[in-house]
N, C-alpha and C positions, 0 to 999 in steps of 0.2 A: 553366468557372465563369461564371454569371449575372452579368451588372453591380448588376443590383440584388438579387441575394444577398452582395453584399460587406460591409454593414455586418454581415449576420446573423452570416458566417462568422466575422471579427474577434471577436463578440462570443460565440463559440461555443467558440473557440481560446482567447482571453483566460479563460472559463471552464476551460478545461484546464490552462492557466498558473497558475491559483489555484490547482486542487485537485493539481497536481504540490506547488506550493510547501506548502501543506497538510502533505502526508504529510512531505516534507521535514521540517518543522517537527515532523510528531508524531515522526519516528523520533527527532529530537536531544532531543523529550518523555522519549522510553522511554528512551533511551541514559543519561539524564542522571538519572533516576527523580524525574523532575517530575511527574508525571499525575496524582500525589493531592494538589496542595499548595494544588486549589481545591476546597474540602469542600460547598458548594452548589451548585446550577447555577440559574442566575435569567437569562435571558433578554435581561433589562435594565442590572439593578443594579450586574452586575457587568462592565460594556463595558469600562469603564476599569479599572485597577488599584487602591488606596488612594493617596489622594494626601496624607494628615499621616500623619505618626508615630503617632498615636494608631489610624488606623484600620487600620495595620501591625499596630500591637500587638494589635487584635482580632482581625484574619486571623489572627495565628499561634498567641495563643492559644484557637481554633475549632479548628484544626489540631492544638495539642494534644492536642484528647478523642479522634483518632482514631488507628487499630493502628500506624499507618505510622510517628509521631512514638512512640505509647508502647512500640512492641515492636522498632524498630532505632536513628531518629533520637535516642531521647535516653541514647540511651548510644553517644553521637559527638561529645558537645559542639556541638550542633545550636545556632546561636543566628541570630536575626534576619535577619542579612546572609547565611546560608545560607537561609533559608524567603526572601528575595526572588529571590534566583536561579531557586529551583526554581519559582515561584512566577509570575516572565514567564513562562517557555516553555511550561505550561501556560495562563496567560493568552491568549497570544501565537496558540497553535495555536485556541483556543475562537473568537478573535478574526479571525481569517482565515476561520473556517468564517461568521462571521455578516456578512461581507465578499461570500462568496462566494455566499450566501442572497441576498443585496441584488442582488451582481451579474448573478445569473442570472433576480430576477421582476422588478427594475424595466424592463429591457431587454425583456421578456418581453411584458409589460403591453405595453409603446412597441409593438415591430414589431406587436403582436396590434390595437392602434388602427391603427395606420397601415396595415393590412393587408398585412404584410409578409411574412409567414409564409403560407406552402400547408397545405391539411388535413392532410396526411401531416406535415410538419412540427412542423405545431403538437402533434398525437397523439405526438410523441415527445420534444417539450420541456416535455409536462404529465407525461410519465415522467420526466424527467429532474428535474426538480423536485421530484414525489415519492421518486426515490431520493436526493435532499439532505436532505429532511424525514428520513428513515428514518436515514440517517449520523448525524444528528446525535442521534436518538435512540438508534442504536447509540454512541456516543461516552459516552451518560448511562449507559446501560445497560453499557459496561466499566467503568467507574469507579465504580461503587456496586459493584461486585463486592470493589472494596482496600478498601471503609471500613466495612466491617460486622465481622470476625473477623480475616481473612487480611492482611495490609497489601503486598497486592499483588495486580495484579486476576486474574482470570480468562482466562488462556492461550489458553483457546476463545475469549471474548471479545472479546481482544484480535483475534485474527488475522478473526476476522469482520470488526470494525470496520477492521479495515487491508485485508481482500481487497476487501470490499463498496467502499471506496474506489477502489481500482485498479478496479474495476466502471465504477464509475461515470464517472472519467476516460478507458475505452479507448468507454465507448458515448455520451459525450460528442461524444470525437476521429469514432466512426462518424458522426454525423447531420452534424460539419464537413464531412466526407469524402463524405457522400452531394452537399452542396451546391456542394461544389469541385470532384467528378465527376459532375455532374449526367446526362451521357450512359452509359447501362447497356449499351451496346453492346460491351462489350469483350470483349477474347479471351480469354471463358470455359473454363476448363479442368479439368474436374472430379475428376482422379486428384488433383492436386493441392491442389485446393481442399479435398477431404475429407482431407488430410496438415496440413494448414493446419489445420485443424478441432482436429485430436486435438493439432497443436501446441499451440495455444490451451489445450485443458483440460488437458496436462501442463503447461504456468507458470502457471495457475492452480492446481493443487492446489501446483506447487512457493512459489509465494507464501502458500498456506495454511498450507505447513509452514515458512514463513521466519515467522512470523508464531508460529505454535507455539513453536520455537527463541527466540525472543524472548522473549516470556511467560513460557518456563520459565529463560532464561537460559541456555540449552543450550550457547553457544556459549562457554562459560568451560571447559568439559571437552572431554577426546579431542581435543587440541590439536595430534595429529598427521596427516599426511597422503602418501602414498592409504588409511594403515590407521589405523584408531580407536587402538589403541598401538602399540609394538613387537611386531611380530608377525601384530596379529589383526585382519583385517579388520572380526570383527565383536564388537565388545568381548563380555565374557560377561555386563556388567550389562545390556544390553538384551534379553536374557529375566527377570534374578532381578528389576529395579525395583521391579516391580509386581507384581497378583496374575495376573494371566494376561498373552499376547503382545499380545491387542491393546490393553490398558491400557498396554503397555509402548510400543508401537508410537505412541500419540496422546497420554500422560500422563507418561511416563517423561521424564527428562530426556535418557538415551543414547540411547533407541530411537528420540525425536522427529529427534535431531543423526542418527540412522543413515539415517532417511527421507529427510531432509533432503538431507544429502552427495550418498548413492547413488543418487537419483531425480534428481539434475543429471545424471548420466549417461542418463539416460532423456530430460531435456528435450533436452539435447545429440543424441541418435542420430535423434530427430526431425527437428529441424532440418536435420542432416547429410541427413538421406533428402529430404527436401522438398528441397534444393539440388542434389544430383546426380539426383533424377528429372526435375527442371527443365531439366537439360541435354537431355532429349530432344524437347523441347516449343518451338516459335517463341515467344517471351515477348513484350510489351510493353516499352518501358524503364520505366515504375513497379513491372511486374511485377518485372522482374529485379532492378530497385534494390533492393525490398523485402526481396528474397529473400537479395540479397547484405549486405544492414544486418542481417538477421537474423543471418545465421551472423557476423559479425564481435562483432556485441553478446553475443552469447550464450556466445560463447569469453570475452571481455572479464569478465563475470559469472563465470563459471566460475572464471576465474583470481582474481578480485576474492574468490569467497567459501572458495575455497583461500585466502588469504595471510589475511584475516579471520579463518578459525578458526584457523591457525599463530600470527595476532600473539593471539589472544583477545580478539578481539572490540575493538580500540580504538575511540572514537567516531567518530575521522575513516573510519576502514576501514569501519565499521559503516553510517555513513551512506550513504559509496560506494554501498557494495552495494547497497543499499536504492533510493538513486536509479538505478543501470546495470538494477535490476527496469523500473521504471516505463518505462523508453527503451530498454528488452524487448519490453515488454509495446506500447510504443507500435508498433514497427515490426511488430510480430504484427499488431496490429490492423490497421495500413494494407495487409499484405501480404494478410491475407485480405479485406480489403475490394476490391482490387485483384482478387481470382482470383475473389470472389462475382458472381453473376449481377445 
């Protein structure tokens, strides 16, 4: 690492640290079915929360007109001191994202006067920026999906807005990692590096379909484990759900929970392969670190989202999970960053 790339790296990390704490925040959003309790999105107006009584009582009654309040919440005895609850952590989550907006171009702006940033650098922190700009319109774009008809948003939707996130944090942590290993000379290995590869896009699609499971709630059924009930591996509602397998497969609520499960097994035998073909190969110690954070996280997760669907989904377990992804997903990226050219 550069001496005078140290301010950048901090401040590239410290962007990581946000958008970890971000997703944190929206899981205990979704957990807690706060995501519709802010019916505008204005940019400005609404930085802060209501600060009189009065202008409580207009938040809640805007939230009234909308499906979420008139076709669950008010037949729950829903009253005020519930719509503030819900009401932070949707706050809360908007409010970190325009934190994180700040954080990323006023710094941006500085190193770009001061000349601190290289060509290549800069070229990938005007990506990074632009995939902040896009998150935050994918955030608008799930949440107008609960307040039209449905009083809950769009499943696709959502797991967009949550994968594109994790996107965004592992290519983040890449351009810290390019400037912490600033020498490319390392011991390239390419069998591996391509195992590394398909690891990556199997926790990715597996976070695609944690993100489904989510949305549709999946994770309140088939509450049993290694089989969907007594008996049967593969329940029989994830054929009838829907009208065909692959409606049942990406829209069903079973077939979503059956991808879900049985494809950890997939990200798992991955990993497993990548860690014993390692054995054949002289490593670096990043290399090896990486490799050995990987399979210990990845068991970690595994067993985290075993006991998740056994308890059904609690918030704390829920969260867990959520967060052992993101510290998946982190050691993936370092580990192939480490075996890339």
């Amino acid at each position: 690492m550069k001496k005078e790339n140290k301010s950048v790296i901090i401040w590239l990390l410290s962007g990581c640290v946000l958008l970890f704490l971000m997703v944190v925040v929206g899981g205990i959003t979704r957990l807690t079915n706060s995501g519709l309790s802010m019916t505008d999105w204005h940019l400005v107006t609404d930085t802060f929360p209501p600060l009189t009584d009065a202008k409580w009582q207009a938040a809640f009654d805007e939230y009234k007109k909308f499906p979420e309040y008139q076709k669950i919440n008010i037949h729950n005895d829903f009253q005020l001191s519930d719509y503030k609850f819900i009401y932070f952590w949707e706050w809360f989550h908007r409010f970190i994202g325009r934190i994180i907006g700040l954080v990323f171009f006023v710094p941006f702006v500085y190193f770009l006067v001061r000349k601190k940033l290289d060509t290549d650098t800069i070229k990938k922190c005007v990506v990074l920026l632009a995939m902040g700009g896009f998150q935050g319109f994918l955030g608008w774009f799930m949440v107008r999906s609960g307040l039209i008809d449905n009083p809950d948003v769009s499943h696709f939707r959502l797991s967009l807005h949550l994968t594109f996130a994790f996107i965004t944090f592992a290519y983040t942590l890449w351009v810290a990692l390019d400037l912490i290993y600033p020498d490319r000379n390392i011991n390239k290995i390419l069998p591996l590096r391509k195992i590394a590869r398909f690891a990556l896009v199997a926790l990715l699609i597996q976070i695609i379909y944690g993100g489904f499971v989510a949305g549709l709630n999946a994770g309140l059924i088939h509450n049993h484990w290694p089989l969907m009930s007594d008996g049967e591996f593969i329940h029989e509602s994830v054929f009838i759900e829907q009208s065909s397998l692959i409606k049942n497969l990406i829209e069903g609520k079973s077939g979503v929970q059956f991808v879900h499960r049985t494809f950890a097994y997939v990200v798992v035998a991955i990993i497993l392969l990548l860690f014993f073909k390692s054995k054949k190969y002289s490593l670096t110690r990043t290399q090896a670190n990486g490799i050995n954070t990987l399979v210990v996280f990845v068991f970690i997760q595994f067993l985290l989202g075993v006991f998740t669907l056994l308890y059904s989904v609690p918030l704390a377990l829920g969260l867990i999970h959520q967060i052992m992804a993101f510290f998946l997903l982190s050691a993936m990226t370092f580990t192939l960053h480490r075996l890339s050219k």
